[in-house]
VMD Tcl script that draws the C-alpha trace (Angstrom):
set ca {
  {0.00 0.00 0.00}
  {2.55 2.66 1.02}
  {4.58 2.09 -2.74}
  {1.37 2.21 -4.45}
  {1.03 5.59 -2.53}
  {4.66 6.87 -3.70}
  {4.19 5.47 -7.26}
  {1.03 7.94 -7.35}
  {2.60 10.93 -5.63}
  {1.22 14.20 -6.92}
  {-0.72 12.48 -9.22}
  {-3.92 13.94 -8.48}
  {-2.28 17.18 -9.07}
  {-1.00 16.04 -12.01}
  {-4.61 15.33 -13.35}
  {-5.83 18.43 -12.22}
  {-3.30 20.62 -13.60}
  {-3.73 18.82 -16.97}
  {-7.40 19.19 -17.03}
  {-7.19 22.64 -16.56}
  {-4.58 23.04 -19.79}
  {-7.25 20.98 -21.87}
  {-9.34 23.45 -21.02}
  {-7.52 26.38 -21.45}
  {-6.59 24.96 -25.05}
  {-10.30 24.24 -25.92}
  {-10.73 27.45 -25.43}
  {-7.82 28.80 -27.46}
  {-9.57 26.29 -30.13}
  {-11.87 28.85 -30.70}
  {-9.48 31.38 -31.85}
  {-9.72 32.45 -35.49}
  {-7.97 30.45 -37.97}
  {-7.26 27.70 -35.48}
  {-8.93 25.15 -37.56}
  {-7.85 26.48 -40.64}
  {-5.93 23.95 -43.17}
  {-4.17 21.35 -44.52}
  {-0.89 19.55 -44.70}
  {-0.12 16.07 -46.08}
  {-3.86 15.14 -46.52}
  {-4.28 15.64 -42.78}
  {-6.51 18.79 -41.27}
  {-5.23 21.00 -38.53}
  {-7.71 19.53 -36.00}
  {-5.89 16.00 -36.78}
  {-2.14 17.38 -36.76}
  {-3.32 19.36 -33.25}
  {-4.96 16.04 -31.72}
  {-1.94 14.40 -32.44}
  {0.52 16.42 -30.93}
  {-1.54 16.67 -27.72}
  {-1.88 13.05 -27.71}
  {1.93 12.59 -27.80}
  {2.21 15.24 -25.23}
  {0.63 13.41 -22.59}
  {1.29 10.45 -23.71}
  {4.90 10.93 -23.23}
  {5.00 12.65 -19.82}
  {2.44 9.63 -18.12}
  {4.68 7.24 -20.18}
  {7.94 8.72 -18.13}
  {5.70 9.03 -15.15}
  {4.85 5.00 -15.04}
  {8.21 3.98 -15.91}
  {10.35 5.91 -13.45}
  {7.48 5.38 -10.54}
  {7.57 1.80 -10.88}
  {11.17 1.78 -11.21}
  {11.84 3.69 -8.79}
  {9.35 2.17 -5.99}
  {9.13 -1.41 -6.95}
  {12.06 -1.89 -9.44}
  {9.37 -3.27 -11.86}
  {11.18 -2.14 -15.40}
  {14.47 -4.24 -14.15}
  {12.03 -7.33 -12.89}
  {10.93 -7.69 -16.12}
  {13.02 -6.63 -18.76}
  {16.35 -7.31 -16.66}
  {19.76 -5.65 -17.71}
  {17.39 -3.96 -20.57}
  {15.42 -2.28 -18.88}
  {16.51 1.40 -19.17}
  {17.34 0.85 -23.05}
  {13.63 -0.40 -23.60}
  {12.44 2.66 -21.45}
  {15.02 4.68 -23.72}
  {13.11 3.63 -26.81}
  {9.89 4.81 -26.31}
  {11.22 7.59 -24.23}
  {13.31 8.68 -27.63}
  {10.56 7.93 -30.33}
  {7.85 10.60 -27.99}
  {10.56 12.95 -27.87}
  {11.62 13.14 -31.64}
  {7.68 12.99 -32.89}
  {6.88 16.43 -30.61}
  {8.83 18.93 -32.77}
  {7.86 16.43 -36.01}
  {4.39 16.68 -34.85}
  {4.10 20.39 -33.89}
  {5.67 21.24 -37.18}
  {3.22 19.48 -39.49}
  {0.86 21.26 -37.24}
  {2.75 24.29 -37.90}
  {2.70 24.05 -41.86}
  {-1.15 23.19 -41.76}
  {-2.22 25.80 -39.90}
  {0.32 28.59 -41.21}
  {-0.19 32.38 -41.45}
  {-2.92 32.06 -39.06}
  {-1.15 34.66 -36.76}
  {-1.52 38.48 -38.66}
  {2.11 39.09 -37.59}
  {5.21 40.67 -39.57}
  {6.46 37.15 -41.62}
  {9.80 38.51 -41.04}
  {9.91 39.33 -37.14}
  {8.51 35.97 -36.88}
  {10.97 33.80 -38.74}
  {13.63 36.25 -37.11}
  {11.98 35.44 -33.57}
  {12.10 31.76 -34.16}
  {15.27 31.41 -35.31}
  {16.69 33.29 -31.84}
  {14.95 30.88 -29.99}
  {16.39 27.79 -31.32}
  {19.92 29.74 -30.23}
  {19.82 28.40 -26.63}
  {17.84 25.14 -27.55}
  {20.85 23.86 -29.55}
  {23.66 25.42 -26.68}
  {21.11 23.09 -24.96}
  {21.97 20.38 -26.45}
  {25.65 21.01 -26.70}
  {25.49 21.07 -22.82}
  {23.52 17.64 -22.12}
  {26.24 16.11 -24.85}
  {29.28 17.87 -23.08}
  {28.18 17.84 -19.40}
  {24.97 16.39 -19.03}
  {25.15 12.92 -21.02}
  {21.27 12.15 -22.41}
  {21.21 8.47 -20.33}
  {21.38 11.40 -17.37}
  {18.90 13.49 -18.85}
  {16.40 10.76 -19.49}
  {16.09 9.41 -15.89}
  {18.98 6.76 -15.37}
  {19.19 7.88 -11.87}
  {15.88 6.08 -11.51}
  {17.09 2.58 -12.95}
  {21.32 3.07 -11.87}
  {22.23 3.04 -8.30}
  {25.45 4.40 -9.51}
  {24.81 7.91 -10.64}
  {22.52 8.81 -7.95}
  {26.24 9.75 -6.32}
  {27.02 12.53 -9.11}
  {26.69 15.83 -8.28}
  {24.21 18.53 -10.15}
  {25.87 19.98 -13.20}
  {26.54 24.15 -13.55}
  {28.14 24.21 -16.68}
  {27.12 25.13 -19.95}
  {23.60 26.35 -19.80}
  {23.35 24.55 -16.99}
  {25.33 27.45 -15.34}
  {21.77 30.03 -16.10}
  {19.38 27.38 -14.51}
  {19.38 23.77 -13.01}
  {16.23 23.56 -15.31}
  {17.57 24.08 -18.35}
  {15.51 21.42 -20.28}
  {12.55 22.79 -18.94}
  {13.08 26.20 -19.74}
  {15.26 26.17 -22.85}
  {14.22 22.06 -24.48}
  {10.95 23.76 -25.42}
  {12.06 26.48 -28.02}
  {12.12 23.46 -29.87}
  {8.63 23.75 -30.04}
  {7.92 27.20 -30.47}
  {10.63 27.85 -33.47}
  {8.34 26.16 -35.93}
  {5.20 27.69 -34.45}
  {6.19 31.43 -34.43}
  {8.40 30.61 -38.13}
  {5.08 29.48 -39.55}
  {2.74 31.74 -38.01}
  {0.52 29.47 -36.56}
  {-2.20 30.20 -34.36}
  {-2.86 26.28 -33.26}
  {1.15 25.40 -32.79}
  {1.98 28.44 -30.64}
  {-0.90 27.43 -28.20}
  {0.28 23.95 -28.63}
  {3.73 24.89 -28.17}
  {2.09 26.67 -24.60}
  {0.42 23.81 -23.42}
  {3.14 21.76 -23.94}
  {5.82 23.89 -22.41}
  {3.38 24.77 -19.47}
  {2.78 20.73 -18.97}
  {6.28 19.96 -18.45}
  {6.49 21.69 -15.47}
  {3.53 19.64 -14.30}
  {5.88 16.94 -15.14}
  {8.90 18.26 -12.77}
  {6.48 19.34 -9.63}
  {4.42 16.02 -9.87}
  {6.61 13.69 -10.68}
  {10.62 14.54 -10.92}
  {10.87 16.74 -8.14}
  {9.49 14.22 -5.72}
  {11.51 11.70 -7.21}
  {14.47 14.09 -6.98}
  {14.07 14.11 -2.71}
  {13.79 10.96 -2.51}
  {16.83 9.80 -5.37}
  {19.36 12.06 -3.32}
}
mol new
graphics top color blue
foreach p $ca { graphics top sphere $p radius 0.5 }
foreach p [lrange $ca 0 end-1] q [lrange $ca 1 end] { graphics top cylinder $p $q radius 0.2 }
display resetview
């Protein structure tokens, strides 16, 4: 009973916060030209369901996994010495579709925003600045096994020490606060009026992801 309690931690939160971004974002669906379009023979409602399906599929995916892990070692029962590179897998594919996703989104729905085309593209293109020093720091300093929850499957690295280098050096959040231009490049480049309030709800969800889940799991790692 008391790891079923820790494997739900904040999770009530977790569904409360969430339902209140779906609701917030149903009502951004009613801003003009959010419907509007078409790319690769799918509508902008489909591309925009999609990418909000990913979205939370992701974050309850990592959620489960590092709980169950982390509480009742349930990953390494079952898939043994594999067990974080199985977790990696679906952990990677969620990741790579969100920018894929929120791009086709993007194109569909373009020049939905009445906004200078070339402030936007200029605007986008200085946000992806400190998304790819992002990733030069997790690659340098970071290492992505770290930065995709080893901690919860590896004894060993729970001994390391927090990282202030790179952009790690503006925030200790820097995935959080600088992973998610990623997501709002193509939606201001393309002008779209249902990927910047995608790229909102998603950016405002993953910090529902660090109070409800990795911050808890932070306290009780180290």
């Amino acid at each position: 009973m008391e790891k079923a309690r820790l494997i739900f931690e904040k999770q009530l939160a977790h569904v409360v916060l969430l339902g209140i971004l779906l609701f917030l974002l149903s009502l951004a669906s009613r801003l003009p030209g959010f419907r509007e379009g078409e790319f690769m023979a799918l509508t902008t409602r489909t591309w925009f369901l999609l990418s909000v399906a990913n979205a939370v599929l992701h974050q309850v995916y990592v959620w489960f996994c590092w709980r169950v892990q982390l509480h009742l070692s349930l990953m390494t029962r079952v898939f043994g010495r594999f067990a974080f590179k199985i977790y990696a897998v679906g952990f990677g594919i969620m990741i790579v579709l969100r920018p894929i996703l929120i791009t086709g989104l993007a194109v569909s729905n373009r020049n939905t925003l009445h906004a200078n085309p070339v402030i936007m593209r200029a605007a986008a293109v200085i946000l992806l600045v400190p998304a790819i020093y992002l990733i030069y720091s997790i690659v340098k300093y970071f290492g992505f096994t770290r930065a995709l929850g080893i901690d919860h499957f590896d004894e060993s690295y729970r001994s390391l020490t927090l990282v202030r280098e790179g952009i790690f050096r503006f925030t200790p959040n820097g995935m959080y606060v600088f992973g998610f231009f990623t997501l709002w490049a193509p939606a201001i480049f393309f002008s779209s009026v249902a990927a910047v309030s995608l790229a909102a709800f998603s950016h405002l969800y993953i910090w529902v992801h660090y109070y409800c889940t990795e911050k808890p799991d932070m306290v009780r790692i180290y």
